[in-house]
PDB file of the backbone (N, CA, C, O) and the ligand in Angstrom, with CONECT records:
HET     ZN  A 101       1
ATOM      1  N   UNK A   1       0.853  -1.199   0.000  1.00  0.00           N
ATOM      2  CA  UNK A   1       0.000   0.000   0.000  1.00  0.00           C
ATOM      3  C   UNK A   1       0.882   1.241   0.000  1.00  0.00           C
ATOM      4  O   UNK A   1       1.774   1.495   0.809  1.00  0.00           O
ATOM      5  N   UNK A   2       0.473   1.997  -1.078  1.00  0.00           N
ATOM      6  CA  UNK A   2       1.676   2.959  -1.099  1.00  0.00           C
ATOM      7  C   UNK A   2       1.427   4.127   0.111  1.00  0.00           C
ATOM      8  O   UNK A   2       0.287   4.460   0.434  1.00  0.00           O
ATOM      9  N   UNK A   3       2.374   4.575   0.598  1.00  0.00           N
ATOM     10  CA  UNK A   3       1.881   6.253   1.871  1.00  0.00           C
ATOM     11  C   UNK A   3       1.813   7.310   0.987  1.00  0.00           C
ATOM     12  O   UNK A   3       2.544   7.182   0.004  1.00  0.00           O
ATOM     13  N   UNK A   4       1.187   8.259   1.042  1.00  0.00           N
ATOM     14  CA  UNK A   4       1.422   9.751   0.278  1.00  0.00           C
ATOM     15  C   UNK A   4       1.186  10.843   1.834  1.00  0.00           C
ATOM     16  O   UNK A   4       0.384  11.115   2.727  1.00  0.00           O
ATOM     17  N   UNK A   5       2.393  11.115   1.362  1.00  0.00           N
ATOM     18  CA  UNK A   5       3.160  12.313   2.567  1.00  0.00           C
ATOM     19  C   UNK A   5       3.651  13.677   1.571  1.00  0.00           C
ATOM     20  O   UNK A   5       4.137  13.805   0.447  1.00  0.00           O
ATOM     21  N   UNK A   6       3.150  14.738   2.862  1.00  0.00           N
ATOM     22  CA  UNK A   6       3.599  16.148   1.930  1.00  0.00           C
ATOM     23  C   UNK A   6       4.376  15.992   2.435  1.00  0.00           C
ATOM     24  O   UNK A   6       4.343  15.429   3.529  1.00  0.00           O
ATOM     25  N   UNK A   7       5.823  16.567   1.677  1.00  0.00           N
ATOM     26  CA  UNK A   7       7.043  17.098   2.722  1.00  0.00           C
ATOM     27  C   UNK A   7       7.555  18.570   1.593  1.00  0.00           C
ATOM     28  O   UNK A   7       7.919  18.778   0.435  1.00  0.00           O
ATOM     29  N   UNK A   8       7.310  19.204   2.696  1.00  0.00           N
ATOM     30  CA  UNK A   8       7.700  20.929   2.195  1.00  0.00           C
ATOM     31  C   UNK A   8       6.948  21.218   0.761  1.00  0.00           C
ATOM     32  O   UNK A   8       7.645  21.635  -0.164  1.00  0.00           O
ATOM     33  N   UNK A   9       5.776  21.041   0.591  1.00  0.00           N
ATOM     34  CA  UNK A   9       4.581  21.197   0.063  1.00  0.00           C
ATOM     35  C   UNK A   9       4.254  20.435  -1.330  1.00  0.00           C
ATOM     36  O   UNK A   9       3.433  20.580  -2.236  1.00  0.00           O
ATOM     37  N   UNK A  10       5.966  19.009  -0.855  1.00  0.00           N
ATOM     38  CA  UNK A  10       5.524  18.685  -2.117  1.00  0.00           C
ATOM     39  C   UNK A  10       4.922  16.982  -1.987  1.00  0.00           C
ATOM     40  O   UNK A  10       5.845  16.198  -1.766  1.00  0.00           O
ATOM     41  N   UNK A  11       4.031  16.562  -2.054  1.00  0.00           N
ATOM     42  CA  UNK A  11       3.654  15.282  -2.805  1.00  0.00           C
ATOM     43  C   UNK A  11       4.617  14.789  -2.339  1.00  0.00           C
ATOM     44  O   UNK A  11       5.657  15.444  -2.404  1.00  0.00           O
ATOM     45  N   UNK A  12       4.644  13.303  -1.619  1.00  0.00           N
ATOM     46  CA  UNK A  12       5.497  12.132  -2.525  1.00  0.00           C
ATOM     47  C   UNK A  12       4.426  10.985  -1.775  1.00  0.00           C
ATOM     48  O   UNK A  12       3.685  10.891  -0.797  1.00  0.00           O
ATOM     49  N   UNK A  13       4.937  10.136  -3.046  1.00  0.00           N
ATOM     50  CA  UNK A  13       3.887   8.675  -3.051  1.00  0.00           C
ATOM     51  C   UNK A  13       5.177   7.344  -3.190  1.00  0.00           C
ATOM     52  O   UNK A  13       5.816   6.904  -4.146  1.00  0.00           O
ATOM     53  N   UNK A  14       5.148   7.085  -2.014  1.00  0.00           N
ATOM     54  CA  UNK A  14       6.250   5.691  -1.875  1.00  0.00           C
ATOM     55  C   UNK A  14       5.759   4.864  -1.214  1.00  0.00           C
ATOM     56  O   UNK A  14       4.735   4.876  -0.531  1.00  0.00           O
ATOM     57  N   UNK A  15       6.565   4.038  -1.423  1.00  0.00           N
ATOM     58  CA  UNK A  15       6.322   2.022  -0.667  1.00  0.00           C
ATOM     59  C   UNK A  15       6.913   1.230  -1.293  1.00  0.00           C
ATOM     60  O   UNK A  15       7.577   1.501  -2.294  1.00  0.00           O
ATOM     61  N   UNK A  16       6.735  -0.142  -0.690  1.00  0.00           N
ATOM     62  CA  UNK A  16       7.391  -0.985  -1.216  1.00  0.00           C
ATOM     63  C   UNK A  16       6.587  -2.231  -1.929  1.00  0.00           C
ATOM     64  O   UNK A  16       5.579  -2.729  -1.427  1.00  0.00           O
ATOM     65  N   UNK A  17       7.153  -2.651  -3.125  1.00  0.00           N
ATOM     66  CA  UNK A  17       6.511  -3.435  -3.904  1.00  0.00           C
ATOM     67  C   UNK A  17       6.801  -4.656  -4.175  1.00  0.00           C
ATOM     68  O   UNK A  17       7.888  -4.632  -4.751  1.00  0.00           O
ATOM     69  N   UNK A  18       6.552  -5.360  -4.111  1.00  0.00           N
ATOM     70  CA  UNK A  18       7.006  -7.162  -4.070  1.00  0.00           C
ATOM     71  C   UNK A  18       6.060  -7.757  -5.896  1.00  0.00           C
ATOM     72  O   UNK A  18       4.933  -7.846  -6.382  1.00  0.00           O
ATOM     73  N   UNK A  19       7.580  -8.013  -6.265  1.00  0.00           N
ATOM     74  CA  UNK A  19       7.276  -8.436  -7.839  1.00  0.00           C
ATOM     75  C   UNK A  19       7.521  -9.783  -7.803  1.00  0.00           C
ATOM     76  O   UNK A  19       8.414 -10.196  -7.063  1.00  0.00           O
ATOM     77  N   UNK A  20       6.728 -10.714  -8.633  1.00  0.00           N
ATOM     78  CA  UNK A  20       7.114 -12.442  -8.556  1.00  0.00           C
ATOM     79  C   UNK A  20       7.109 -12.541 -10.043  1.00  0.00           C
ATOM     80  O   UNK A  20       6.377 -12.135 -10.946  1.00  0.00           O
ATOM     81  N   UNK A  21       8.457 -13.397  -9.932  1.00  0.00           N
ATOM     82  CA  UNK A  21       8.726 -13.989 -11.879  1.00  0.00           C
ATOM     83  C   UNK A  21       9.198 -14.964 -11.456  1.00  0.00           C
ATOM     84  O   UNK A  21      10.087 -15.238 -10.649  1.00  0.00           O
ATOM     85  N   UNK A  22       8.229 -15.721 -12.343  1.00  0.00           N
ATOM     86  CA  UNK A  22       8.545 -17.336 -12.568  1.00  0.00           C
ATOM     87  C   UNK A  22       9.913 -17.372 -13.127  1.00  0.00           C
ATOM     88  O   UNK A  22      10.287 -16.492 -13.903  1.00  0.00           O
ATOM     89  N   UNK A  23      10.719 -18.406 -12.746  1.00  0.00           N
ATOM     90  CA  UNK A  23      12.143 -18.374 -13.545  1.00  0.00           C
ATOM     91  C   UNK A  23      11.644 -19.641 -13.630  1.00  0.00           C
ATOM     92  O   UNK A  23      12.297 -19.913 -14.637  1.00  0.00           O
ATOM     93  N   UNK A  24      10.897 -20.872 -13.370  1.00  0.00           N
ATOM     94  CA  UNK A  24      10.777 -21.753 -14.717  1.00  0.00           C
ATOM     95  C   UNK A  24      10.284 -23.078 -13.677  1.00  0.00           C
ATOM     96  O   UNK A  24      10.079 -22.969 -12.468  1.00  0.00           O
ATOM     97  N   UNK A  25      10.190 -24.020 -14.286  1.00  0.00           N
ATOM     98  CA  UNK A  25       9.119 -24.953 -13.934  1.00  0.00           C
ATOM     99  C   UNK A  25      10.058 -26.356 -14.144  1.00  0.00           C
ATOM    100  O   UNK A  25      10.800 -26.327 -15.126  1.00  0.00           O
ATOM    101  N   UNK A  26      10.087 -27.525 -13.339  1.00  0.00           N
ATOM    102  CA  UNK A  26      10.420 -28.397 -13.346  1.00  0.00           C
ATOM    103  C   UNK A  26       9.836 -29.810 -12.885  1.00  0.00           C
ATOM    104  O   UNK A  26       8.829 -29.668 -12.191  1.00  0.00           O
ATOM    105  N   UNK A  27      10.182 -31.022 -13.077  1.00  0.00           N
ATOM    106  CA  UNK A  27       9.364 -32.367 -12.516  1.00  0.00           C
ATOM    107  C   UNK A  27       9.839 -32.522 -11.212  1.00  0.00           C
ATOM    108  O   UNK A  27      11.042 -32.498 -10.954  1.00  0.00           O
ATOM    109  N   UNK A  28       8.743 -32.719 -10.165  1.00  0.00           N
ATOM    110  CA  UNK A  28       9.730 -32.851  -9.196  1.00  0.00           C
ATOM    111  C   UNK A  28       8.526 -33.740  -7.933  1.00  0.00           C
ATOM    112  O   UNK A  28       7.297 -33.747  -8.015  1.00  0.00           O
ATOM    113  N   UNK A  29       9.148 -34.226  -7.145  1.00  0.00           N
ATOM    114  CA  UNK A  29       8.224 -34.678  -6.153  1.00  0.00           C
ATOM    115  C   UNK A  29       7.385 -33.963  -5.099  1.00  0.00           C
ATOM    116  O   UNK A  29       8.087 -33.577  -4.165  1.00  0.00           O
ATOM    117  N   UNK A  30       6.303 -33.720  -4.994  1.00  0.00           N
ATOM    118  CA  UNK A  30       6.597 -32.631  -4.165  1.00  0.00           C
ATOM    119  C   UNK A  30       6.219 -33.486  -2.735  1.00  0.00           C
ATOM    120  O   UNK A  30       5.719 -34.610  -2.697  1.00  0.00           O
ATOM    121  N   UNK A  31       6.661 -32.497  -1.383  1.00  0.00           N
ATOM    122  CA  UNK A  31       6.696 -32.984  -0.294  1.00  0.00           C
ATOM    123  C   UNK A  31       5.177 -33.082   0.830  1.00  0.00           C
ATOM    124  O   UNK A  31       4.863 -33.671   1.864  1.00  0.00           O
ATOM    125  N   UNK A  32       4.558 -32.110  -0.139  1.00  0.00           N
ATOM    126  CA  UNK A  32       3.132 -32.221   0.847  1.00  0.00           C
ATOM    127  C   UNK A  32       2.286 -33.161   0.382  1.00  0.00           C
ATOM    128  O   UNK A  32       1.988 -33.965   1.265  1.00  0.00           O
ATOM    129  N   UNK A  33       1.562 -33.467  -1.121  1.00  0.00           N
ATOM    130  CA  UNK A  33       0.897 -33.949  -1.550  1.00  0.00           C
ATOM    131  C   UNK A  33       1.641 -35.186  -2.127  1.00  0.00           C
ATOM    132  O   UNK A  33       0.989 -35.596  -3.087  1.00  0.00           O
ATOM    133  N   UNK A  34       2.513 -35.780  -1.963  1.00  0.00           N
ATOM    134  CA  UNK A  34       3.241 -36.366  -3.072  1.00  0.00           C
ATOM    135  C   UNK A  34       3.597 -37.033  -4.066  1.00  0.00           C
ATOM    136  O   UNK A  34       4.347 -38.001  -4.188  1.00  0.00           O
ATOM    137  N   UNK A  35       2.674 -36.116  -5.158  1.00  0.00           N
ATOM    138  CA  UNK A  35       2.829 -36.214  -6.247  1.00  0.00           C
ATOM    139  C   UNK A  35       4.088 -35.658  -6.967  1.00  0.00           C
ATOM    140  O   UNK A  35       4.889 -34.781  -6.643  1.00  0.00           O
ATOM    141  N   UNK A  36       3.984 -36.505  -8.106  1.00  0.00           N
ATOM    142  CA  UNK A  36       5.015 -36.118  -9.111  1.00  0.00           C
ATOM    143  C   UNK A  36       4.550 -35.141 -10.401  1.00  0.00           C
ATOM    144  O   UNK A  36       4.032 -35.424 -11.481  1.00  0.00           O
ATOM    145  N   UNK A  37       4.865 -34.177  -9.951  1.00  0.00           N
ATOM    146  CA  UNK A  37       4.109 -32.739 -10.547  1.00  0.00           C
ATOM    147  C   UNK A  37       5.277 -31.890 -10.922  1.00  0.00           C
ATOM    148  O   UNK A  37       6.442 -31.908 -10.524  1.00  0.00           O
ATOM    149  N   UNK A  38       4.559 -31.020 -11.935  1.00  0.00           N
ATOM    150  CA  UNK A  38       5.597 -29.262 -12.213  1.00  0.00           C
ATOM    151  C   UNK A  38       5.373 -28.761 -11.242  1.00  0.00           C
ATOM    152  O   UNK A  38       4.264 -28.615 -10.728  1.00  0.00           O
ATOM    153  N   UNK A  39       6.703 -28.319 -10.727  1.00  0.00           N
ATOM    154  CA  UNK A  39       6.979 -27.812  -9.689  1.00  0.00           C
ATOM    155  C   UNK A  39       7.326 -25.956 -10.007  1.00  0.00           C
ATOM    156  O   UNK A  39       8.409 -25.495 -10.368  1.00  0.00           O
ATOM    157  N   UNK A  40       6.483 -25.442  -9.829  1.00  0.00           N
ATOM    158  CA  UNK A  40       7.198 -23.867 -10.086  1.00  0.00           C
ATOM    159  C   UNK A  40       7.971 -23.495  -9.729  1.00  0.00           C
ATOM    160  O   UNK A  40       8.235 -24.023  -8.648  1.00  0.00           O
ATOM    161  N   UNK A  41       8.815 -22.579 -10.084  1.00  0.00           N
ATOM    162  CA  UNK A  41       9.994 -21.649  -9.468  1.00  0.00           C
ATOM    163  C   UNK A  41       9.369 -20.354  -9.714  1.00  0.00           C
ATOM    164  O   UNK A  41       8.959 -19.835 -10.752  1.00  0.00           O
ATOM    165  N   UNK A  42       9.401 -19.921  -8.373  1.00  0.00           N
ATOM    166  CA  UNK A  42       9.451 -18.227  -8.425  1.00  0.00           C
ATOM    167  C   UNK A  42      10.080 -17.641  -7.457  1.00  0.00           C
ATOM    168  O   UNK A  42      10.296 -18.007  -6.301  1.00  0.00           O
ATOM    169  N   UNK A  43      10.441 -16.413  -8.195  1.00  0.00           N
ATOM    170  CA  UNK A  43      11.880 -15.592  -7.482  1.00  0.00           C
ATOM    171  C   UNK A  43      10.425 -14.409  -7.104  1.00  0.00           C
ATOM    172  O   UNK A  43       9.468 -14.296  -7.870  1.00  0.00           O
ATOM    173  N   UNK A  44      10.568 -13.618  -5.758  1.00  0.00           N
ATOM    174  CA  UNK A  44      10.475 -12.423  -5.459  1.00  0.00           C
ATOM    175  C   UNK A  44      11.396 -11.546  -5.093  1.00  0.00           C
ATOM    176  O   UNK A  44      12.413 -11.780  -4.439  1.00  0.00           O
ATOM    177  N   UNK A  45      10.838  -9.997  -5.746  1.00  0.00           N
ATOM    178  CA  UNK A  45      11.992  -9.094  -5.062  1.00  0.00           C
ATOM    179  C   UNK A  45      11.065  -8.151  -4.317  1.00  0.00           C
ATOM    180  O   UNK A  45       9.841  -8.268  -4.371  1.00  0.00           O
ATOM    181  N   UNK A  46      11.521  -7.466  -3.808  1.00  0.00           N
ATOM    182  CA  UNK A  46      10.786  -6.567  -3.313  1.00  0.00           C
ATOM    183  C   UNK A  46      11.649  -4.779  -3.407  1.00  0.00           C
ATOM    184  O   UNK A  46      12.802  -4.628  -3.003  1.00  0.00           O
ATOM    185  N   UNK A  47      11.022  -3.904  -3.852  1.00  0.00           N
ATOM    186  CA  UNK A  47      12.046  -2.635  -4.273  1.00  0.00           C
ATOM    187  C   UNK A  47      10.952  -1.628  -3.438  1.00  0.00           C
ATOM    188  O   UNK A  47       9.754  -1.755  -3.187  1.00  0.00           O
ATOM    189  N   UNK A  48      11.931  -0.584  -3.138  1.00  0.00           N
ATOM    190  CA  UNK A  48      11.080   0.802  -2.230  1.00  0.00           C
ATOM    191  C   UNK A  48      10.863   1.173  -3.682  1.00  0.00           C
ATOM    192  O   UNK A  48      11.554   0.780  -4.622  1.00  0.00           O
ATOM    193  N   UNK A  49       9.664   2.096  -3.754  1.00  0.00           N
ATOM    194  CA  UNK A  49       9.172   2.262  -5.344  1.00  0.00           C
ATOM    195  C   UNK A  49       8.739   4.294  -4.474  1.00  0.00           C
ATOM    196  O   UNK A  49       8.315   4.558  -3.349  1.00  0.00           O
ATOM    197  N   UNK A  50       9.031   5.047  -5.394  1.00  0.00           N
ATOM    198  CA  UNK A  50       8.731   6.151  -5.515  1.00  0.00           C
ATOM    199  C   UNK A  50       7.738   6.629  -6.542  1.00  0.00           C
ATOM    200  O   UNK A  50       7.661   5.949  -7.565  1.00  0.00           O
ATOM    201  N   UNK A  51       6.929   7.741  -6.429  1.00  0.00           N
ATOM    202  CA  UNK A  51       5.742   7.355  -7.357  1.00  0.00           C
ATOM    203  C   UNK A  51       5.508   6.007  -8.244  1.00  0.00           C
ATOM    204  O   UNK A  51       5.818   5.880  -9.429  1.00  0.00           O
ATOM    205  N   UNK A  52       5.065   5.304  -7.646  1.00  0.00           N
ATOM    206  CA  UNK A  52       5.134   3.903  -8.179  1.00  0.00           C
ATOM    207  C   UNK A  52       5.890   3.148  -9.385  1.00  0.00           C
ATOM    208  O   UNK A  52       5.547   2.322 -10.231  1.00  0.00           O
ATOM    209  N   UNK A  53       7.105   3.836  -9.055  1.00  0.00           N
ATOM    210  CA  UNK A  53       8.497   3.120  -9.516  1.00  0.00           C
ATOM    211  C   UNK A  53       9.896   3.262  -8.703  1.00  0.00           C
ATOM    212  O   UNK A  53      10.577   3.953  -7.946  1.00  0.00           O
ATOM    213  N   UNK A  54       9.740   1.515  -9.799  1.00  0.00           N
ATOM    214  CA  UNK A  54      10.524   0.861  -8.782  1.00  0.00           C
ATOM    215  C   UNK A  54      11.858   1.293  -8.763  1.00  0.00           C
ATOM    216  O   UNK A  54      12.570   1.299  -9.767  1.00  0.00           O
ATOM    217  N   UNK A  55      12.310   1.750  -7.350  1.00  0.00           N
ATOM    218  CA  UNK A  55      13.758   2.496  -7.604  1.00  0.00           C
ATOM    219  C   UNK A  55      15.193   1.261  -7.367  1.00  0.00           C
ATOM    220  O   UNK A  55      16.258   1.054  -7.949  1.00  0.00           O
ATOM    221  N   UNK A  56      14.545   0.725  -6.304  1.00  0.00           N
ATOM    222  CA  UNK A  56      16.388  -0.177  -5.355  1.00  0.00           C
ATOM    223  C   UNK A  56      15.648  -1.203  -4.547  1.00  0.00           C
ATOM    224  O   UNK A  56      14.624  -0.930  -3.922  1.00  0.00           O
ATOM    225  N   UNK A  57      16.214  -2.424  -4.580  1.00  0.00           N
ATOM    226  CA  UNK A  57      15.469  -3.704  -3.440  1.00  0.00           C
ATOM    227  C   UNK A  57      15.853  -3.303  -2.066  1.00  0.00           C
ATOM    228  O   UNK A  57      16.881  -2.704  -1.748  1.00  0.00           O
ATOM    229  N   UNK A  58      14.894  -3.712  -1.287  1.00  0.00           N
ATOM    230  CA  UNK A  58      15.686  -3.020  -0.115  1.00  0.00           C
ATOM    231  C   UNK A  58      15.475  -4.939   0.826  1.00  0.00           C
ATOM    232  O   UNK A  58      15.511  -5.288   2.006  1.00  0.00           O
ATOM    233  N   UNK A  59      15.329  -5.462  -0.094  1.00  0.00           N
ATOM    234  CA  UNK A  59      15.486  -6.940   1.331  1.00  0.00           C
ATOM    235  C   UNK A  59      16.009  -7.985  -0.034  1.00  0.00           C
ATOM    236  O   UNK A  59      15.313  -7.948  -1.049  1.00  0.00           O
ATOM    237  N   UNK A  60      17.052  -8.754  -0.010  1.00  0.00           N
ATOM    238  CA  UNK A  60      17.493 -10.037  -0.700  1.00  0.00           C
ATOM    239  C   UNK A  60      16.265 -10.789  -1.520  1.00  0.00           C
ATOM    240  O   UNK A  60      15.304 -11.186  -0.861  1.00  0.00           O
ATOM    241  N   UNK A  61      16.287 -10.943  -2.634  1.00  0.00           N
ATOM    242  CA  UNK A  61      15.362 -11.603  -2.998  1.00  0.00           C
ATOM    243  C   UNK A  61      15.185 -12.844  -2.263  1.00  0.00           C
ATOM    244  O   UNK A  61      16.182 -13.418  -1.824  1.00  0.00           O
ATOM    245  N   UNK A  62      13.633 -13.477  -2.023  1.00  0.00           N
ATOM    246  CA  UNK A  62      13.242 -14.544  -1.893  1.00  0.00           C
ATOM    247  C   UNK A  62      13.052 -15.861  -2.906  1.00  0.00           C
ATOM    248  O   UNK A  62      12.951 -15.260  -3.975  1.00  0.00           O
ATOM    249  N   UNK A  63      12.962 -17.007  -3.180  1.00  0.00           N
ATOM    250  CA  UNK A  63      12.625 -18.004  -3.568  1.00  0.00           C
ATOM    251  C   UNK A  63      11.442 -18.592  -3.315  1.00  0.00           C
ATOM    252  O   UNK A  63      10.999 -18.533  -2.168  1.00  0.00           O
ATOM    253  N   UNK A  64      10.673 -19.306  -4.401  1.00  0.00           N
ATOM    254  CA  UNK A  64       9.600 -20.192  -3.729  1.00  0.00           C
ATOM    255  C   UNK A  64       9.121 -21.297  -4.807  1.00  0.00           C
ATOM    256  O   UNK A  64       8.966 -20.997  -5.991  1.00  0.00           O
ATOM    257  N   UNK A  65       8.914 -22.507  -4.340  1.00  0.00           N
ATOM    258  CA  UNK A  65       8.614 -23.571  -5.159  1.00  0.00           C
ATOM    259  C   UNK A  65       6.939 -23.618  -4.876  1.00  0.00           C
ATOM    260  O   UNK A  65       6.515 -23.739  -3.726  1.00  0.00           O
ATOM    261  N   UNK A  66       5.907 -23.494  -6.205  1.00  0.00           N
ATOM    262  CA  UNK A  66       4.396 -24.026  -6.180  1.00  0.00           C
ATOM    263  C   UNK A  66       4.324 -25.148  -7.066  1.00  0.00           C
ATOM    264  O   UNK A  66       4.599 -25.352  -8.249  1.00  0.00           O
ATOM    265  N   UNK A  67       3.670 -26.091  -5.703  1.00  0.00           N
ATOM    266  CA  UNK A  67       3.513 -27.275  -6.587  1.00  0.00           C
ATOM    267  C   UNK A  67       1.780 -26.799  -7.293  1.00  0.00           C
ATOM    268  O   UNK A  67       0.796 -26.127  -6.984  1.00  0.00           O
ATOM    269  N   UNK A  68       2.278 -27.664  -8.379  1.00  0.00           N
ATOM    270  CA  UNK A  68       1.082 -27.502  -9.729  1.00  0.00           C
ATOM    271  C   UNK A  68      -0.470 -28.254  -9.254  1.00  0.00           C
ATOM    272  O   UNK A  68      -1.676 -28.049  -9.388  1.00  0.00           O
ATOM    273  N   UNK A  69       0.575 -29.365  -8.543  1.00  0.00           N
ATOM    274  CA  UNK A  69      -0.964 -30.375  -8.217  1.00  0.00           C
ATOM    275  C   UNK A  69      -1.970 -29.890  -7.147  1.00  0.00           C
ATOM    276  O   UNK A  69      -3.179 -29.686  -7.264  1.00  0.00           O
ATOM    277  N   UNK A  70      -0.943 -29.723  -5.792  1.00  0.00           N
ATOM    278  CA  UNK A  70      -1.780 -29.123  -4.673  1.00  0.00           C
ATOM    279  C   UNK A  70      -1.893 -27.857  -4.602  1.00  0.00           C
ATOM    280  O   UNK A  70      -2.726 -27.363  -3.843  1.00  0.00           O
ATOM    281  N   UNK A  71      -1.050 -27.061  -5.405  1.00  0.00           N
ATOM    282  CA  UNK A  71      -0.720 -25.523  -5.192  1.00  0.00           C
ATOM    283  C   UNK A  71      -0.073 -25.279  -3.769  1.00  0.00           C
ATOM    284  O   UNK A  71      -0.240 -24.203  -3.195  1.00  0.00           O
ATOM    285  N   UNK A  72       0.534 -26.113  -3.318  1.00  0.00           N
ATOM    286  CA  UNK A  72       1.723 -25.932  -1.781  1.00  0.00           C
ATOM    287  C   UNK A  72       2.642 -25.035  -2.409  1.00  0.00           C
ATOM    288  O   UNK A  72       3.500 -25.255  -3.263  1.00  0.00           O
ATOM    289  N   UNK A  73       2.195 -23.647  -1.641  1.00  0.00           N
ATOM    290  CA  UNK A  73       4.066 -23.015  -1.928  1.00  0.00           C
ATOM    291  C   UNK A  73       5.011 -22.739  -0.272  1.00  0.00           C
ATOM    292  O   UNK A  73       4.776 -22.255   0.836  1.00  0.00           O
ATOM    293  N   UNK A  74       6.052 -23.339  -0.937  1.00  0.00           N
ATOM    294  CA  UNK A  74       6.988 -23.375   0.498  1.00  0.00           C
ATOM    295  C   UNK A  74       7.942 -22.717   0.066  1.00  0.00           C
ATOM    296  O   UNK A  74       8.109 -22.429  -1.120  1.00  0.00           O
ATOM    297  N   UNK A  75       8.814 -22.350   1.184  1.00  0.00           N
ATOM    298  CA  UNK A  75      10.166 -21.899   0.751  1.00  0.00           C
ATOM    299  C   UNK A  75      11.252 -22.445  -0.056  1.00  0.00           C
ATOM    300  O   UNK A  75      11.330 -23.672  -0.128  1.00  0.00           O
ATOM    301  N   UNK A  76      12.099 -21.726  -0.672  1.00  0.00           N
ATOM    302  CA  UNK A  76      12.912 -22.683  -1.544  1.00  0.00           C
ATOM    303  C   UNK A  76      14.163 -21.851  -1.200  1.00  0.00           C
ATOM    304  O   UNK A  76      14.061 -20.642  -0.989  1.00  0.00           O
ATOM    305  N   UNK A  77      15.147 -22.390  -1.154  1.00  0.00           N
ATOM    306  CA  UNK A  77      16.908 -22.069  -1.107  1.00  0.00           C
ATOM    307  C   UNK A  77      17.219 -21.449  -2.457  1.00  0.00           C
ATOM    308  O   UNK A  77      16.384 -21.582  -3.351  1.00  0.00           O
ATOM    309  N   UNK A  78      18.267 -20.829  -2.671  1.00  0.00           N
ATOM    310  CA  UNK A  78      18.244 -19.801  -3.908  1.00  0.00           C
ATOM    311  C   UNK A  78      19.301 -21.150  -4.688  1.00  0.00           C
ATOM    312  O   UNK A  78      18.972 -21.301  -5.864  1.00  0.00           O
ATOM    313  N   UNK A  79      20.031 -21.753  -4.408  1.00  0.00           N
ATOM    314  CA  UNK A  79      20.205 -23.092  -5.045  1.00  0.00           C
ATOM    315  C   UNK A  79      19.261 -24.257  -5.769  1.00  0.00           C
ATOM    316  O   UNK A  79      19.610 -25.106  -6.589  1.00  0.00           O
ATOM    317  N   UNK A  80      18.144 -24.050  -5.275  1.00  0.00           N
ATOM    318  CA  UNK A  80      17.268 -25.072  -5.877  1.00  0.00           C
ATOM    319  C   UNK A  80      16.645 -24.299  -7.445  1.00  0.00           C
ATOM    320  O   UNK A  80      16.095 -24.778  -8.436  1.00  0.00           O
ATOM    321  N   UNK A  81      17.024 -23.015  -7.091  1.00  0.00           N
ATOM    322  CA  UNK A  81      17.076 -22.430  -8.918  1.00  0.00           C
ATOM    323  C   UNK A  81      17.052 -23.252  -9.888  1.00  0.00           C
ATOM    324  O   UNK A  81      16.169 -23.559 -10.689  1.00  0.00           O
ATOM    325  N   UNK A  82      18.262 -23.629  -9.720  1.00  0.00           N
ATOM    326  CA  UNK A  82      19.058 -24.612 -11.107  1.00  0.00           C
ATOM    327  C   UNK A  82      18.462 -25.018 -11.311  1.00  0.00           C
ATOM    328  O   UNK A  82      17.845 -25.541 -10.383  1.00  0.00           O
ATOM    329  N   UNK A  83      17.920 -25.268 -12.825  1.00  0.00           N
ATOM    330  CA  UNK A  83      17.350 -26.419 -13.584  1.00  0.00           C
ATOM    331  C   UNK A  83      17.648 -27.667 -13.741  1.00  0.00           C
ATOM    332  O   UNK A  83      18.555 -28.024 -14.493  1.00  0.00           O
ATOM    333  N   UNK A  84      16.931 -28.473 -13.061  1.00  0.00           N
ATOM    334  CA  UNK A  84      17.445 -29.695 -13.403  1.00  0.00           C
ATOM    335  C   UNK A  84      17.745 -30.541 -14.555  1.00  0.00           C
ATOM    336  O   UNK A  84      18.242 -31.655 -14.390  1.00  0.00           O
TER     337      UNK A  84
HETATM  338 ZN    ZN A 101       1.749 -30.914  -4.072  1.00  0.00          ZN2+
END
């Protein structure tokens, strides 16, 4: 949710924004349901955004694996990237 604050009579509209891109999809087991399903990969970042752009990340991107079958998303290690 972005804040809008005057400061010295001027406008500003900031916050922070959390973007998710799939970096790609693989076979994999998954651990809740366990099936043998596409397993998603998605990377989040998150950037302080000034009038709703995005300027600088201000926290390490995250990782996350969604399984296809159950839709379980858990955390993922920035190693489990790699394509198998
Ligand atoms: Zn599953």
């Amino acid at each position: 949710m972005p804040v809008r604050r005057t400061v010295g009579g001027v406008l500003l509209i900031f916050g922070l924004r959390s973007k998710d891109r799939i970096i790609g999809s693989r076979l994999g087991r998954c651990e809740v349901c366990g099936a043998a399903a596409a397993q998603t990969l998605v990377r989040r970042t998150t950037k302080f955004s000034l009038f709703f752009v995005p300027l600088f990340p201000v926290r390490a991107a995250r990782y996350f694996v969604t399984c296809t079958n159950c839709g379980r998303v858990r955390n993922a290690a920035a190693d489990e990237m790699v394509a198998a």
